[in-house]
TIPABA-680642 format. One line per 10 residues: number of its first residue (from 1); their letters; for each residue z, y, x of C-alpha. Coordinates in pm, 1 decimal. Example, Ala and Ser with C-alpha at 12.3 -4.5 7.8 and 13.67 -1.06 7.14 Angstrom:
BEGIN
1	AS	780.0 -450.0 1230.0  714.0 -106.0 1367.0
% end
This chain:
BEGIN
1	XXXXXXXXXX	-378.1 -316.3 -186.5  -373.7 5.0 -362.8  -258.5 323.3 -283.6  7.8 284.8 -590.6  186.1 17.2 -376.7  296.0 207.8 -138.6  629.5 417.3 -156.5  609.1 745.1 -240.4  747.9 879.8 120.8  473.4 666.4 253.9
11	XXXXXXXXXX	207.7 769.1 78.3  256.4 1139.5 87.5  318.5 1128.3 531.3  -13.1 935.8 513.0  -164.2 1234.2 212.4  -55.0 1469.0 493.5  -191.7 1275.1 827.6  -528.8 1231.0 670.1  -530.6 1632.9 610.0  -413.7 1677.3 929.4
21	XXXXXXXXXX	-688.8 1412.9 1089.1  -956.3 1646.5 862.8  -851.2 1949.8 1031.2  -893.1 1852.7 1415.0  -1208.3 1658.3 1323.7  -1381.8 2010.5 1156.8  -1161.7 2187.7 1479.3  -1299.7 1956.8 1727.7  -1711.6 1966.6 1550.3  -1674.6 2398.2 1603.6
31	XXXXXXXXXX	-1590.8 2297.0 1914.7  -1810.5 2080.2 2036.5  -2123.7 2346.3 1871.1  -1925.6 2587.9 2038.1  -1983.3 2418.6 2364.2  -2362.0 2316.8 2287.9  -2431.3 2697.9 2223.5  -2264.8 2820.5 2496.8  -2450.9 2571.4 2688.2  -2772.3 2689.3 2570.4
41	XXXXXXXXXX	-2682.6 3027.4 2651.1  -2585.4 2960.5 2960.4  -2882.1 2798.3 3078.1  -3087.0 3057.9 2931.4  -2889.8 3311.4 3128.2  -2943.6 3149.1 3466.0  -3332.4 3117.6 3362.3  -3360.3 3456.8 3300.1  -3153.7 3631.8 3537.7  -2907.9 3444.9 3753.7
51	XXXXXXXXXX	-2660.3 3741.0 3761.2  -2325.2 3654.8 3907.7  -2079.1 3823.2 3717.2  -2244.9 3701.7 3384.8  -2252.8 3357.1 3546.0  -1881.2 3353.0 3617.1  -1783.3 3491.2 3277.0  -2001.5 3214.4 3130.8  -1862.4 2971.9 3322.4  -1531.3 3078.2 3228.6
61	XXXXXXXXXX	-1590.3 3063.7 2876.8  -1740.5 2729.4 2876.5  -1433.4 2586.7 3072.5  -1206.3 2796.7 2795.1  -1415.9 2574.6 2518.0  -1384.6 2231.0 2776.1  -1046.3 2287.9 2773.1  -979.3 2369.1 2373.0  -1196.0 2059.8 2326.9  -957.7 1850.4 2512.7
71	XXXXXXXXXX	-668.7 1982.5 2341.7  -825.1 1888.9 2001.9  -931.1 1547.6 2149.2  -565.1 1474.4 2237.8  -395.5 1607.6 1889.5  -653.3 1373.9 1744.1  -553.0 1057.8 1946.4  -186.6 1176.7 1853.0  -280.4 1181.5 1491.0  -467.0 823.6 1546.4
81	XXXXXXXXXX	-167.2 702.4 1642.2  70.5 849.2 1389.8  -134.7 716.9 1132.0  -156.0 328.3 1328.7  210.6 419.6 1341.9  219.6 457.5 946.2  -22.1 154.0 896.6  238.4 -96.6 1070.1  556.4 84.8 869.7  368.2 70.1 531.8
91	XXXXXXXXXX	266.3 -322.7 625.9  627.6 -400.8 750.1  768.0 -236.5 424.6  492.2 -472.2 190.1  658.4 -773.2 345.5  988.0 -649.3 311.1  885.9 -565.0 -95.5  743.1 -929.9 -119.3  1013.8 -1095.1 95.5  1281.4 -948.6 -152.2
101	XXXXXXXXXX	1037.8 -984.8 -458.9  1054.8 -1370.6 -374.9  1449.4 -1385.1 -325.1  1484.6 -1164.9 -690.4  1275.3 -1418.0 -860.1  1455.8 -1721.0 -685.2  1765.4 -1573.5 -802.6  1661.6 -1466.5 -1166.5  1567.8 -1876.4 -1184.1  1881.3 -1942.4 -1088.8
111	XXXXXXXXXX	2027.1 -1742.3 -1337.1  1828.2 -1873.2 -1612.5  1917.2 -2234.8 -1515.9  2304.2 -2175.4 -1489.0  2247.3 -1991.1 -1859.2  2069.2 -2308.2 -1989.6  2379.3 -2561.6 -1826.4  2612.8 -2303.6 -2009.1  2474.9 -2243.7 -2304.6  2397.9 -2646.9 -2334.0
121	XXXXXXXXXX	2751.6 -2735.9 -2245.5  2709.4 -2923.9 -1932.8  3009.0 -3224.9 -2019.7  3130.3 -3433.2 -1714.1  2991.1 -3711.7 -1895.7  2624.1 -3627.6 -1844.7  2664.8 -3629.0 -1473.3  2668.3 -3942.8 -1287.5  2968.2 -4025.8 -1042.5  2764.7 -3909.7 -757.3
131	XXXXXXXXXX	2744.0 -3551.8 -889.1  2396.8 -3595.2 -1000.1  2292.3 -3553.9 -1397.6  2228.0 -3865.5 -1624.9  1872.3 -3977.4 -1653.7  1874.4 -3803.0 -2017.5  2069.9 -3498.9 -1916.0  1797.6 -3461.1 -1639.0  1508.0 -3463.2 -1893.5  1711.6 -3240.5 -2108.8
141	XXXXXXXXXX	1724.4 -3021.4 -1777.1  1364.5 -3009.8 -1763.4  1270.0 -2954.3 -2112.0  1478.8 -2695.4 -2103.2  1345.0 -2509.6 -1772.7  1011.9 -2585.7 -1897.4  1045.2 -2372.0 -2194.4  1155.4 -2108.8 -1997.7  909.1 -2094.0 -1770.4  672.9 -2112.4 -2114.4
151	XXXXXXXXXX	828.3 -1839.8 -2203.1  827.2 -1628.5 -1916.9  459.6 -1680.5 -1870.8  425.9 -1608.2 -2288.5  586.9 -1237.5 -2211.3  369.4 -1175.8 -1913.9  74.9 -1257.4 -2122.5  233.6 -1017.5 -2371.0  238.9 -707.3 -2170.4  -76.8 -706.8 -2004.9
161	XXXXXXXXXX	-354.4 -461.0 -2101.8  -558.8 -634.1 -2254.3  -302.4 -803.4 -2498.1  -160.9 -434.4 -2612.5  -491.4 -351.5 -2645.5  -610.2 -608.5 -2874.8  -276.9 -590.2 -3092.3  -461.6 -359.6 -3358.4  -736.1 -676.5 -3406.5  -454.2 -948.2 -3414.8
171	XXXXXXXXX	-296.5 -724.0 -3715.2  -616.1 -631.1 -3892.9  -698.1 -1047.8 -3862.4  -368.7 -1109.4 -4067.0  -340.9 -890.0 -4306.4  -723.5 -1018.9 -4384.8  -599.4 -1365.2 -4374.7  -347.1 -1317.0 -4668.0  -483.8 -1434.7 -5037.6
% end
């Protein structure tokens, strides 16, 4: 699925997460060089001159960065799971769409039949006594619900791209096909 499919609330918490996620990754890389040069340092300090009171300093510095490093390790998990969080919301909201997509289209069917019984005048005559329409009623029924479904599929194939595109070709083709 596209990004255009999900709800605007949606997609703008996930815009923001993914900014957010950005941010403790390039946080959490300065870190970890951070921690690889004060490493280096450190051992080059002890090789050179195993002073105590640099030692300790470095070795409080390089717990300082151990520590920041976990703290940007646990904001990302946090952010992992906010956007897991989002995933599942965003899925559970797709079914919901489709779910109710479904039931509008079930209904709108519905609709259209009851219009074609009305607008056909649906006498007591054309049904059979057990409440069920009269073999020609019933193929009037489906003519009818075939030509709406014809039709439906006619304006679908009407407002695609490619058909409003083309529209300037179907009209140059006519008016070259009049004498």
């Amino acid at each position: 699925m596209s990004d255009t499919d999900i709800p605007g609330r949606v997609q703008a918490e996930l815009t923001r997460l993914r900014a957010e996620r950005q941010v403790f990754t390039a946080e959490q890389d300065r870190l970890k060089a951070k921690l690889a040069d004060t490493e280096h340092e450190l051992r080059e300090a002890t090789a050179a001159a195993p002073n105590e009171g640099e030692s300790a300093a470095v070795d409080q510095e390089l717990a300082s960065q151990r520590e920041e490093l976990d703290v940007a390790k646990a904001r990302l998990r946090a952010l992992e799971a906010e956007v897991l969080l989002a995933h599942q919301q965003r899925d559970s909201l797709r079914a919901e769409l489709k779910t109710c997509r479904e039931e509008r289209d079930k209904l709108r069917l519905a609709l259209l039949d009851a219009e074609l019984v009305v607008s056909a005048g649906v006498v007591d005559a054309d049904v059979l006594p057990g409440g069920e329409p009269s073999a020609d009623r019933q193929r009037l029924l489906n003519a009818e619900r075939l030509a709406a479904e014809m039709a439906r599929e006619l304006d679908a194939t009407r407002r695609t791209v490619s058909w409003r595109v083309t529209a300037p070709l179907r009209v140059v083709r006519k008016k070259m096909d009049r004498p």
